[in-house]
Rosetta silent file (secondary structure, phi, psi, omega in degrees, C-alpha in Angstrom):
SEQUENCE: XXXXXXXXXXXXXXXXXXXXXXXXXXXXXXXXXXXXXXXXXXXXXXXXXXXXXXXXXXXXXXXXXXXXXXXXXXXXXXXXXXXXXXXXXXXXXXXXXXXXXXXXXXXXXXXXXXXXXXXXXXXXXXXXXXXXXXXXXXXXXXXXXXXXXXXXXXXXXXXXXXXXXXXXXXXXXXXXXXXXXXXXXXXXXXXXXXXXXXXXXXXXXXXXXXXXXXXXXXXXXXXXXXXXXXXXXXXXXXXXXXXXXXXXXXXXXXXXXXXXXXXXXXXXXXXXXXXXXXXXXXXXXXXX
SCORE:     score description
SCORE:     0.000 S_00000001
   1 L     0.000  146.044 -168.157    8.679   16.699  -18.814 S_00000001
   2 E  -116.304  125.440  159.863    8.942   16.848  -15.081 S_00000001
   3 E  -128.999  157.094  176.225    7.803   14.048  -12.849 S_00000001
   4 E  -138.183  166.109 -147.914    7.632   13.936   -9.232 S_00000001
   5 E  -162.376  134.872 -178.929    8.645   11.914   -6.526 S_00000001
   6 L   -43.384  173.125  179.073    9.803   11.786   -2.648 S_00000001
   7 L  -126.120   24.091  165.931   13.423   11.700   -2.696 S_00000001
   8 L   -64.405  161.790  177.166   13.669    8.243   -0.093 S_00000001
   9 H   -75.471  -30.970  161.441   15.782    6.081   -1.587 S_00000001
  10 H   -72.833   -5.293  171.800   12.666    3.331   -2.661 S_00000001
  11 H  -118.777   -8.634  161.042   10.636    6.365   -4.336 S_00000001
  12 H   -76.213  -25.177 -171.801   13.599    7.718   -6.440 S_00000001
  13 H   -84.683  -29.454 -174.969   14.105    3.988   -7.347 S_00000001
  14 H   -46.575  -71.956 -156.279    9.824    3.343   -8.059 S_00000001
  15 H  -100.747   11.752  134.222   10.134    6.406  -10.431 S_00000001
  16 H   -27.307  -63.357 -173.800   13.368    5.829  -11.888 S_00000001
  17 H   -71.493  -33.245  169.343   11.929    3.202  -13.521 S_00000001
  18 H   -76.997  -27.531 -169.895    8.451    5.369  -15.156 S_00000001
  19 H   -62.323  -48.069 -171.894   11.128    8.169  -15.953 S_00000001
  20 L   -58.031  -10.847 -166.662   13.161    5.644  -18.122 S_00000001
  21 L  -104.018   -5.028  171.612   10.415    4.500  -19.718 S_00000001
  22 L  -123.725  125.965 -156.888    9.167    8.084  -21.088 S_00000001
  23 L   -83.020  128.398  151.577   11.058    9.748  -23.210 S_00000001
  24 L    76.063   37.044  161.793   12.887   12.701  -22.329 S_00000001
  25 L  -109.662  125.374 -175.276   11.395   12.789  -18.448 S_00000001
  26 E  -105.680  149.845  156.129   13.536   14.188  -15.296 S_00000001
  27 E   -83.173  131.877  137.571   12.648   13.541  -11.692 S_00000001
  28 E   -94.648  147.312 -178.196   11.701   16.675   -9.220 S_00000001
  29 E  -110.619  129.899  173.892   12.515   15.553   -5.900 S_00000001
  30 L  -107.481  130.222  164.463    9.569   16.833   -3.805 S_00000001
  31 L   -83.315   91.336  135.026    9.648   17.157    0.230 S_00000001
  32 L   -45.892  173.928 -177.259    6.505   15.966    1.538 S_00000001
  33 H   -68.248  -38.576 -146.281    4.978   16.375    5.330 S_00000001
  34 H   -77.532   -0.540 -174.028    5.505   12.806    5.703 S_00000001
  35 H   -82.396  -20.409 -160.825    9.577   13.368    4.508 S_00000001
  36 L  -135.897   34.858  121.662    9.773   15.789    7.572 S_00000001
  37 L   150.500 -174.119  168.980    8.820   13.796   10.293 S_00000001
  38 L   -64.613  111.018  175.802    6.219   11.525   12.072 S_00000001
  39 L  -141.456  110.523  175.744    3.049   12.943   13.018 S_00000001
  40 L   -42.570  -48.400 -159.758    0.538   10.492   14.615 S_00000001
  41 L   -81.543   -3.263 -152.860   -2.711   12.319   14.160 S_00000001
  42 L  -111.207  152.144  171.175   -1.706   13.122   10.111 S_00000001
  43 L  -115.684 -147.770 -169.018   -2.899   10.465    7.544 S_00000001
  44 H   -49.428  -13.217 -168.918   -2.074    9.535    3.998 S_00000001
  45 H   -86.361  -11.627  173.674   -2.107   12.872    2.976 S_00000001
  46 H   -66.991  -26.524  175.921    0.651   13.889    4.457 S_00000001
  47 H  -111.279   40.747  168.283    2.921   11.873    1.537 S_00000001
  48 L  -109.450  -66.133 -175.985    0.762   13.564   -0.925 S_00000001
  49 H   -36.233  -65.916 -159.118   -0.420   16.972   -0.027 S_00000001
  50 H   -97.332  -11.000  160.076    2.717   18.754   -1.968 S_00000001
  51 H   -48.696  -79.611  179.180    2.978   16.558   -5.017 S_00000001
  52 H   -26.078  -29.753  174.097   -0.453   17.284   -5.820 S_00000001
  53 H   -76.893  -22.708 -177.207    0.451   21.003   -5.271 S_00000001
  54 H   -74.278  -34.157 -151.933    2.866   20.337   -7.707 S_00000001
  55 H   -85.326  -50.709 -152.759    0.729   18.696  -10.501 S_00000001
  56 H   -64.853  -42.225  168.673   -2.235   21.421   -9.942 S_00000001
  57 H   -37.579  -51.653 -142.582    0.564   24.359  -10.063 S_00000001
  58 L    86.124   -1.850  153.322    2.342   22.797  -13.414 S_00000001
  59 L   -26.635  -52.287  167.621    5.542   22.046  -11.477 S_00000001
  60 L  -110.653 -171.325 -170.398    5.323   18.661  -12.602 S_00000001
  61 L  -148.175  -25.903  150.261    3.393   16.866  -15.189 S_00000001
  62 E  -154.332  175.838  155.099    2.987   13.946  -13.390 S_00000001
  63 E  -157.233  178.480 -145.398    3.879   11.979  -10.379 S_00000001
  64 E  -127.669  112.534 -177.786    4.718    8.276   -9.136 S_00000001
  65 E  -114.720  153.467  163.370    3.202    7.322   -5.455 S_00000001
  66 L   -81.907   62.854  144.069    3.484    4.309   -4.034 S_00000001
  67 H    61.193  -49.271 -152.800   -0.346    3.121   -4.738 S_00000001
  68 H   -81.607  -40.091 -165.390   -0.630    2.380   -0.640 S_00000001
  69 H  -108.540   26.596  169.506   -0.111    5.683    0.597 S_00000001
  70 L  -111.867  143.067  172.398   -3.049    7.644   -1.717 S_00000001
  71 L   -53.313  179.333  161.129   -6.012    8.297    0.144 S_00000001
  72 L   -61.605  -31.491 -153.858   -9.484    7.075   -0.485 S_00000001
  73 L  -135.484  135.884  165.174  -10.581   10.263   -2.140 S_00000001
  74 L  -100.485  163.710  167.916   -8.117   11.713   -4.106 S_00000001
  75 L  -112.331  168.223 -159.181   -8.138   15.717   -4.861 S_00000001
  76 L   -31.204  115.847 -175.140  -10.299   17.233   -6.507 S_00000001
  77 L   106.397  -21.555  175.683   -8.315   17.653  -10.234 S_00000001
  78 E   -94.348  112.046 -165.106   -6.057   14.508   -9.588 S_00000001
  79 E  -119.058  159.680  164.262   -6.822   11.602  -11.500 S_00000001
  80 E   -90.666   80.924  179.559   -4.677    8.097  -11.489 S_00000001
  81 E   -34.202  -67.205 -133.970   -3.063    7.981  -15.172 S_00000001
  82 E  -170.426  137.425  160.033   -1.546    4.703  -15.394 S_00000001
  83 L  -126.733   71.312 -175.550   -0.681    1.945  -12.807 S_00000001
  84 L   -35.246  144.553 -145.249    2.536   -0.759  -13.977 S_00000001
  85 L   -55.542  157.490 -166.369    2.214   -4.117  -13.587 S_00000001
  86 L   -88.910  145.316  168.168    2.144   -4.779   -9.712 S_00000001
  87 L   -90.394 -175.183 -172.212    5.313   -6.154   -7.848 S_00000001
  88 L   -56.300  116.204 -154.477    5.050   -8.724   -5.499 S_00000001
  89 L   -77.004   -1.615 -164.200    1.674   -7.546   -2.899 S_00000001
  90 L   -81.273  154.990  138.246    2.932   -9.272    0.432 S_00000001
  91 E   -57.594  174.060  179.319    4.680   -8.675    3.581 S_00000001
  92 E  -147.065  151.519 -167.702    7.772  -10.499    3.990 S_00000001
  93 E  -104.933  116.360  163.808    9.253  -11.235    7.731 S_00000001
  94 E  -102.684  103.070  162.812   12.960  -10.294    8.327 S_00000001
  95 L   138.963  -12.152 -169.818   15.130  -11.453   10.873 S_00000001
  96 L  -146.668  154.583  171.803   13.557  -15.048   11.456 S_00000001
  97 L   -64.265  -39.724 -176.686   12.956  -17.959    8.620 S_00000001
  98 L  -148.434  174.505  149.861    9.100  -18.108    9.337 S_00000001
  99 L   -95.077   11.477  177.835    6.891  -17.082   12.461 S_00000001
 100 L   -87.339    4.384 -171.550    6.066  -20.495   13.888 S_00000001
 101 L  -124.053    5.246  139.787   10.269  -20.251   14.474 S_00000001
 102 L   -87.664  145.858 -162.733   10.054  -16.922   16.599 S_00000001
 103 L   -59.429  135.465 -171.266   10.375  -17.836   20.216 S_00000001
 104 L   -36.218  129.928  170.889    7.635  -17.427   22.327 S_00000001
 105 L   112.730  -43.042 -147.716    7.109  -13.627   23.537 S_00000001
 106 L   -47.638  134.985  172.628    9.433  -12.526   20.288 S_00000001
 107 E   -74.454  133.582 -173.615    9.837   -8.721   19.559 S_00000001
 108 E  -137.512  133.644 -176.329    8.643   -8.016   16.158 S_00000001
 109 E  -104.070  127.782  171.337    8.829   -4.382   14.679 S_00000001
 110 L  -173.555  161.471 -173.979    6.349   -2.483   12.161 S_00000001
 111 L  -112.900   20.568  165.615    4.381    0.636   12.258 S_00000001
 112 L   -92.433  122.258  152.534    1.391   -0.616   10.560 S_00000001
 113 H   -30.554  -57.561  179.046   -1.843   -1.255   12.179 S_00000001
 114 H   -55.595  -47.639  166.061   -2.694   -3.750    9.648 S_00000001
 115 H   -74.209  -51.011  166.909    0.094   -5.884   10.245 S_00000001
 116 H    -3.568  -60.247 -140.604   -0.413   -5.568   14.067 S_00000001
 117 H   -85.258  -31.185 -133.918   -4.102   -6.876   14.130 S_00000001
 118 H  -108.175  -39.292  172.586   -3.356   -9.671   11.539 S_00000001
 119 H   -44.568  -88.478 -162.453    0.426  -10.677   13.504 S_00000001
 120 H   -43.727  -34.525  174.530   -1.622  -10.754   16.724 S_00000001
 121 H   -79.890  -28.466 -179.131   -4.019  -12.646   15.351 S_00000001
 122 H   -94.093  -17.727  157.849   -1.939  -15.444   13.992 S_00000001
 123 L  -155.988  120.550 -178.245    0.429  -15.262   17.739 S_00000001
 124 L   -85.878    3.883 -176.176   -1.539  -13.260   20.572 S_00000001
 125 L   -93.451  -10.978 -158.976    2.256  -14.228   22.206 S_00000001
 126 L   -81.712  135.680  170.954    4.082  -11.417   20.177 S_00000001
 127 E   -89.971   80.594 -157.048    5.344   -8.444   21.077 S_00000001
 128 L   -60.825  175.478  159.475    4.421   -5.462   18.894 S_00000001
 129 L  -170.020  130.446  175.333    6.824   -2.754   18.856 S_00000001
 130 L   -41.141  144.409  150.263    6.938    0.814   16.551 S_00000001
 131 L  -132.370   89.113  160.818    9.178    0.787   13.829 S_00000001
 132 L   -74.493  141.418 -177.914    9.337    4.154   12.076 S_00000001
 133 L   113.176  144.120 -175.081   11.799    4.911    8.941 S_00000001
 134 L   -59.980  176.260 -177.285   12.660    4.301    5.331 S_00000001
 135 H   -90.086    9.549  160.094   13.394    0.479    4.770 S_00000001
 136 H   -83.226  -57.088  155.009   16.990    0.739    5.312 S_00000001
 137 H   -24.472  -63.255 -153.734   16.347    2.601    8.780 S_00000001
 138 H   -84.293  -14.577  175.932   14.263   -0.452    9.283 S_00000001
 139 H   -74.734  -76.839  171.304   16.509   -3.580    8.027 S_00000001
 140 H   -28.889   -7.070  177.006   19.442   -1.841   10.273 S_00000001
 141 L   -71.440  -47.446 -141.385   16.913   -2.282   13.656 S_00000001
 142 L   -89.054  -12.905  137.800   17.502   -6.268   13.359 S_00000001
 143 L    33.467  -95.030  176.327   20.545   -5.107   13.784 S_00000001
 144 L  -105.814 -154.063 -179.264   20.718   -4.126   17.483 S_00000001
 145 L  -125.852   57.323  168.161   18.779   -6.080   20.094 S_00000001
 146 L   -94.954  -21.373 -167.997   15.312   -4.337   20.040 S_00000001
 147 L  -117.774  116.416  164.378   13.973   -6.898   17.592 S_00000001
 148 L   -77.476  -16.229 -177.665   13.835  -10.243   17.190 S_00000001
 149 E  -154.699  154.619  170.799   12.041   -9.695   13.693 S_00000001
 150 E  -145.400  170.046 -167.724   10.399   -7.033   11.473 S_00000001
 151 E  -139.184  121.001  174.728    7.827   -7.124    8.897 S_00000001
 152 E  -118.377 -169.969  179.672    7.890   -5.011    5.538 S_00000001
 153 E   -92.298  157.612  175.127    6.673   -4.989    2.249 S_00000001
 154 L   -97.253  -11.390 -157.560    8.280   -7.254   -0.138 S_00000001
 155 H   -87.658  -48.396  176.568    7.826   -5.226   -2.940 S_00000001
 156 H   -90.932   -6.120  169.450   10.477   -2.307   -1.395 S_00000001
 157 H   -65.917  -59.350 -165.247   12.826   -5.111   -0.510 S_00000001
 158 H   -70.873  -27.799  179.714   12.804   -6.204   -4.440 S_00000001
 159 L   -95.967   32.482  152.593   12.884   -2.916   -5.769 S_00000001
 160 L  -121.069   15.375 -172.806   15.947   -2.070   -3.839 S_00000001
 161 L   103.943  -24.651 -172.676   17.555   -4.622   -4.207 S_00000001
 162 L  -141.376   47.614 -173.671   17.769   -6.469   -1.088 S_00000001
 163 L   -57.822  -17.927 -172.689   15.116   -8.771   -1.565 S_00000001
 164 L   -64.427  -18.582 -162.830   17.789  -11.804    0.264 S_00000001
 165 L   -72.445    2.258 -178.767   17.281   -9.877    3.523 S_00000001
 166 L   -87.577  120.645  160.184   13.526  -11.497    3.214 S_00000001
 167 L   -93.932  -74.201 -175.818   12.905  -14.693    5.350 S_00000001
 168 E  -125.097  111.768  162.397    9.502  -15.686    5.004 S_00000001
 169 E   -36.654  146.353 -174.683    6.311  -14.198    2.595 S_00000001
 170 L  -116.153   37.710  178.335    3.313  -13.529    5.135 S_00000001
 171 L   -67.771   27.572  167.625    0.767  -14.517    2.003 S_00000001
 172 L   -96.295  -14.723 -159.836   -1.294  -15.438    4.890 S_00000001
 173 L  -100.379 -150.927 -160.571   -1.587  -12.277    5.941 S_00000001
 174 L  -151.604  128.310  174.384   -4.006   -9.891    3.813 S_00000001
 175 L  -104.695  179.366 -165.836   -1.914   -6.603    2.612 S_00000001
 176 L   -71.439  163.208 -146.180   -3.224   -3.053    2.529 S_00000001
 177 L   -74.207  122.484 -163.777   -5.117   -1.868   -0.574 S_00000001
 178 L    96.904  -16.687 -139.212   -2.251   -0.990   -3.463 S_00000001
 179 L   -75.002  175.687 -173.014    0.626   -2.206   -1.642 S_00000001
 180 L    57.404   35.754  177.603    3.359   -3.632   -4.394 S_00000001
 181 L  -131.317  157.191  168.261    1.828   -1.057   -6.756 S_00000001
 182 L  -117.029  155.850  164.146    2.653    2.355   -8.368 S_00000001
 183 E  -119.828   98.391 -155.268    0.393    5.010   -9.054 S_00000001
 184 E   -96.190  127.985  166.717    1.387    7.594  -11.761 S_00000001
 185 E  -119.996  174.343 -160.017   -1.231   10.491  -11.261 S_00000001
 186 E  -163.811 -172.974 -165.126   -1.629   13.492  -13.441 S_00000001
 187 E  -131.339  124.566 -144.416   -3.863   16.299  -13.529 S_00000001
 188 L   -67.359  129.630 -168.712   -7.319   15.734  -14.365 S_00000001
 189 L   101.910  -39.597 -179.574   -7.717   17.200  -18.012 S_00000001
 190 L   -62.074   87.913 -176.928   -3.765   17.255  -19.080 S_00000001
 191 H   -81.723   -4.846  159.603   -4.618   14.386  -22.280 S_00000001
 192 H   -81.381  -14.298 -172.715   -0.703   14.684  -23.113 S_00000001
 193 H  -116.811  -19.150  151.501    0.590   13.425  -19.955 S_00000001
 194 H   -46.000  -67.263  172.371   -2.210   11.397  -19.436 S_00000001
 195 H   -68.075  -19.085  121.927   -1.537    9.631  -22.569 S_00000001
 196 H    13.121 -116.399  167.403    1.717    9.180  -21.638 S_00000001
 197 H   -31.983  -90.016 -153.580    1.587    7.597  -18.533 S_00000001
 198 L   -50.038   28.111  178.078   -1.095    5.433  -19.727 S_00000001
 199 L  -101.278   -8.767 -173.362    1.503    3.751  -22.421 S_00000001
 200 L   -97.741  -10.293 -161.673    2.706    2.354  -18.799 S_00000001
 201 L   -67.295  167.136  160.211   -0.568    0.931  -17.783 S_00000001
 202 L   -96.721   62.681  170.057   -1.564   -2.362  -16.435 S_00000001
 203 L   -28.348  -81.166 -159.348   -5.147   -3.398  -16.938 S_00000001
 204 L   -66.400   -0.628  149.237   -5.616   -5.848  -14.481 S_00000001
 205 L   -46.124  -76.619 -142.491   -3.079   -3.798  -11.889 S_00000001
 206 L   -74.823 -127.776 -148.724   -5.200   -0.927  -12.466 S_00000001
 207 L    -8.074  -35.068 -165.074   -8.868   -3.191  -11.965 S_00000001
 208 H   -83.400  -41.146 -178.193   -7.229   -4.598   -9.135 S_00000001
 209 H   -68.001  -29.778 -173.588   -6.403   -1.162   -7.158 S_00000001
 210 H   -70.957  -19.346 -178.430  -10.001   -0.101   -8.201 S_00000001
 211 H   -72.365  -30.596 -165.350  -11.610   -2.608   -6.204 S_00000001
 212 L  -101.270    4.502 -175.009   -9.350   -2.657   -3.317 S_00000001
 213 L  -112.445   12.106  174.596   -9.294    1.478   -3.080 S_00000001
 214 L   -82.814  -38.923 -175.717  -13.341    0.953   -3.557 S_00000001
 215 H   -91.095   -5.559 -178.755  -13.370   -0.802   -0.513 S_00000001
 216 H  -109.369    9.637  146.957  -11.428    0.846    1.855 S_00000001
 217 H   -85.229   -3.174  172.064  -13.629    3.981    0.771 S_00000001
 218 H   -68.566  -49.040 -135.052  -16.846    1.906    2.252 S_00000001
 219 L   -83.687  -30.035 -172.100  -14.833    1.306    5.130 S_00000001
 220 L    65.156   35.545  170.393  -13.842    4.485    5.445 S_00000001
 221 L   -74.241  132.261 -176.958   -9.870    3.651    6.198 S_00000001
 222 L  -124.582 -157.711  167.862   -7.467    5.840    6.753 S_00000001
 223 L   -89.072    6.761  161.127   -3.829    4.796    7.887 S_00000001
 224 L  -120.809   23.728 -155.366   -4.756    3.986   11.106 S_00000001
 225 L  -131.318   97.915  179.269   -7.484    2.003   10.650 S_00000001
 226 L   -34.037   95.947 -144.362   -6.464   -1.878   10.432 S_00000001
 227 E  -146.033  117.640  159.660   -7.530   -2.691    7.292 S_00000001
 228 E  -114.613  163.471  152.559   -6.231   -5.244    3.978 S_00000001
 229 E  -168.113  120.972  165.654   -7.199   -5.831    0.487 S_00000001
 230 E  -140.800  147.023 -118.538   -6.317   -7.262   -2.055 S_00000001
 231 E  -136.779  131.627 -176.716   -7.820   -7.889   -5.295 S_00000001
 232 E  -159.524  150.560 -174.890   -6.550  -10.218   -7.691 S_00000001
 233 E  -105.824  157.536  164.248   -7.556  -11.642  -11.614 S_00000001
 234 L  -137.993  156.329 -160.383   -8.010  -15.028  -13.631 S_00000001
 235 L   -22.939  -98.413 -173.175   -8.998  -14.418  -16.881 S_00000001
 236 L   -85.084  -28.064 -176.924  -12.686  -12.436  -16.613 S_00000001
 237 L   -83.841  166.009  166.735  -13.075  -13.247  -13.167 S_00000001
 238 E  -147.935  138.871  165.312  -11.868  -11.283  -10.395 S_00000001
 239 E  -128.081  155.704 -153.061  -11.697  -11.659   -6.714 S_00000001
 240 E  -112.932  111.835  159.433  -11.398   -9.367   -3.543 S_00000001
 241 E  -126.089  168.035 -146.914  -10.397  -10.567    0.006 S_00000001
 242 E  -128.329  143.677  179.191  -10.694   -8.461    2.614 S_00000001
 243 E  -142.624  138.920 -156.969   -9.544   -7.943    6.231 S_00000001
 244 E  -143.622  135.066  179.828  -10.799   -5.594    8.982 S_00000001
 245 E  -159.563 -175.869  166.077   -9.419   -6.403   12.706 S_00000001
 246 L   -96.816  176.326 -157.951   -8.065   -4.601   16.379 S_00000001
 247 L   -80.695  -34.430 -157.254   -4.673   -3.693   16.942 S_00000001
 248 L   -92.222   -5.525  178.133   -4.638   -5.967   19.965 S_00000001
 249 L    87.951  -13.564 -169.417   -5.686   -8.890   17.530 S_00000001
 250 L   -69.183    0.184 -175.356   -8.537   -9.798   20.000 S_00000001
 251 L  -155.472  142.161  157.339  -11.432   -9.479   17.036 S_00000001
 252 E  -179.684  140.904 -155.195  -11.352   -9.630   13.092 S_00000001
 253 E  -105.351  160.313  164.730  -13.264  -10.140   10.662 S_00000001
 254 E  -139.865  173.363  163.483  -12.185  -11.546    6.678 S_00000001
 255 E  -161.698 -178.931 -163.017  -14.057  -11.878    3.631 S_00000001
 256 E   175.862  109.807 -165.727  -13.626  -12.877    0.109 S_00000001
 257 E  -135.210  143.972 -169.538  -15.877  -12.663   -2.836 S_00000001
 258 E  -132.823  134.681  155.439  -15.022  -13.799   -6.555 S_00000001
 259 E  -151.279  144.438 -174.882  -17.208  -12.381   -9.561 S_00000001
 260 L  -108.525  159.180 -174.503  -16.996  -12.990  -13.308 S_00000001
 261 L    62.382 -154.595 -159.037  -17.377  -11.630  -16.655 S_00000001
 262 L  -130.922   79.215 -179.811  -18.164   -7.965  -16.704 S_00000001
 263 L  -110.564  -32.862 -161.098  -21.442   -7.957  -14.902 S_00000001
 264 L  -129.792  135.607  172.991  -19.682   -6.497  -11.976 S_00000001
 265 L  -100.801 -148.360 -158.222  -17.186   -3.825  -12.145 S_00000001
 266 H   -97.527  -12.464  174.238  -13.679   -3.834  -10.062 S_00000001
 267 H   -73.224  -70.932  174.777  -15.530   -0.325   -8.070 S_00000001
 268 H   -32.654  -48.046 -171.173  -18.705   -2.788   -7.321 S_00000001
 269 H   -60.001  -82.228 -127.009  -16.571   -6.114   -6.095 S_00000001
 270 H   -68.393  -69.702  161.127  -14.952   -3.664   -3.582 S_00000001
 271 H    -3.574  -61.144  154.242  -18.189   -2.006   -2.597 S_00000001
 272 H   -63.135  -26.408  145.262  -19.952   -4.976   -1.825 S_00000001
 273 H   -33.956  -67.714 -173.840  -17.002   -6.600    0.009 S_00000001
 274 H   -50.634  -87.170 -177.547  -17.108   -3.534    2.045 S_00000001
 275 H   -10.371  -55.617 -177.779  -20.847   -3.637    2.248 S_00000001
 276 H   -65.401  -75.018 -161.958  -20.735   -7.466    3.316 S_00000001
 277 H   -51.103  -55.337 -177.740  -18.190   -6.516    5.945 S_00000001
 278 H   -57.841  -24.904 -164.318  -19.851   -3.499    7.470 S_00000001
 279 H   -90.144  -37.757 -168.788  -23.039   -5.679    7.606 S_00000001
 280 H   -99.013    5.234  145.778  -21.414   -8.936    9.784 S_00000001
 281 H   136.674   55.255 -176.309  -20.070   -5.776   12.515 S_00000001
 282 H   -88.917  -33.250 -158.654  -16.795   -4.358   10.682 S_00000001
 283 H   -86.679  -83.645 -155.406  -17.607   -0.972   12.361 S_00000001
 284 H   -57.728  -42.027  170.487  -18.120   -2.985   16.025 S_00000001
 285 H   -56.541  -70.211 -167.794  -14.379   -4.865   15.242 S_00000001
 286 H   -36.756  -39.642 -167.471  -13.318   -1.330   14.482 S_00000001
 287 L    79.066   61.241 -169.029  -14.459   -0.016   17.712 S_00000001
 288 L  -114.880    0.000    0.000  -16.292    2.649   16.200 S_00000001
């Protein structure tokens, strides 16, 4: 059985770990758009678009995404198999112990919107700056002296290994819908590789992604469009909190709804989060 996966060094290690775990499964290393370079106007689909060509062809049999970087709508024929238990969902800050201890003004590097608006919002003194590149590209920045700090996922820190290079969790901060998550996808109809995968699942992972990829389809989010969620369980209950904001930090809205028992499903919470949002001006924060 073939599954596939970028060939960065964090998405050979993500589906390392689903290969070992299925018996008698090789990686294909797949070249996505988004492996062959940076193209502002391209979304999510760009670290998609030829896996999927892969699945629908029969190249593969399945493949392992990082749950953050699948679109709202997946296509047509691509289903989400299985999701394994979620790693840790935060940002993490590198290069400084916390942010009340970078210095006023301080350069801080990431290419996410999302952290932007919510970093701006928590010091309007900060100094955004692009950061493009796998997360060794981006731990090697702090480096030189473009940065005083940078802000990544914590989740590709631990599952490479170099979780010490982490100064302070941002669980203040709200993270984008999946992040710390995998997504094994398959091809809608294949019930052997379906069943498979889904010997890997995670209920409440998998409840938790549906809610928070429910709501950034309300929202209508793409990868530029400053956005968190995350979605998280106690026993029956589950709750959603949600963040929608500008780049420049100057507006944002949050929200954060808990429902229990199975009156509501994990597609509904994020729908009505969403719902809730668009209704107190999420659209007018947006600039839309």
């Amino acid at each position: 059985m073939k599954l596939g996966t970028r060939g960065s060094a964090l998405a050979l290690a993500q589906a390392g770990t689903v290969a070992a775990a299925i018996e008698g499964c090789e990686l294909e290393t797949i070249t996505t758009s988004g492996d062959r370079g940076f193209d502002p106007s391209d979304d999510k689909e760009r670290w998609v678009r030829e896996l999927d060509a892969a699945l629908v062809d029969g190249r593969v049999a399945l493949a392992v995404h990082s749950a953050k970087d699948l679109p709202a709508k997946l296509e047509q024929g691509i289903v989400i198999a299985a999701t394994p238990v979620r790693a840790n969902p935060f940002d993490v800050l590198c290069g400084a112990e916390s942010l009340t201890d970078l210095p006023q003004g301080a350069r801080v590097g990431t290419s996410s919107v999302r952290r932007s608006a919510q970093l701006l919002a928590l010091r309007d003194d900060l100094q955004i700056s692009e950061l493009h590149g796998n997360v060794d590209t981006r731990l090697a920045a702090l480096e030189g002296d473009e940065y005083e700090a940078i802000v990544i996922a914590m989740a590709g820190l631990e599952r490479l290994g170099r979780a010490d290079q982490a100064g302070s969790l941002l669980d203040q901060m709200i993270p984008a819908a999946g992040q710390g998550t995998l997504a094994i996808t398959a091809r809608a109809g294949d019930a052997e590789s379906i069943a498979l995968a889904f010997a890997l699942d995670d209920a409440a992972t998998h409840r938790c992604l549906a809610a928070e990829r429910a709501l950034i389809d309300v929202l209508e989010a793409d990868c530029h469009t400053p956005v968190g969620a995350h979605a998280t369980t106690d026993g029956e209950a589950m709750t959603l909190a949600a963040f929608v904001g500008r780049t420049d930090g100057s507006a944002w809205l949050r929200d954060e709804l808990t429902v229990s028992g199975s009156a509501s499903t994990p597609e509904e919470l994020g729908r009505e989060v969403g719902s809730r949002m668009l209704a107190s001006g999420a659209n007018e924060v947006l600039g839309r």
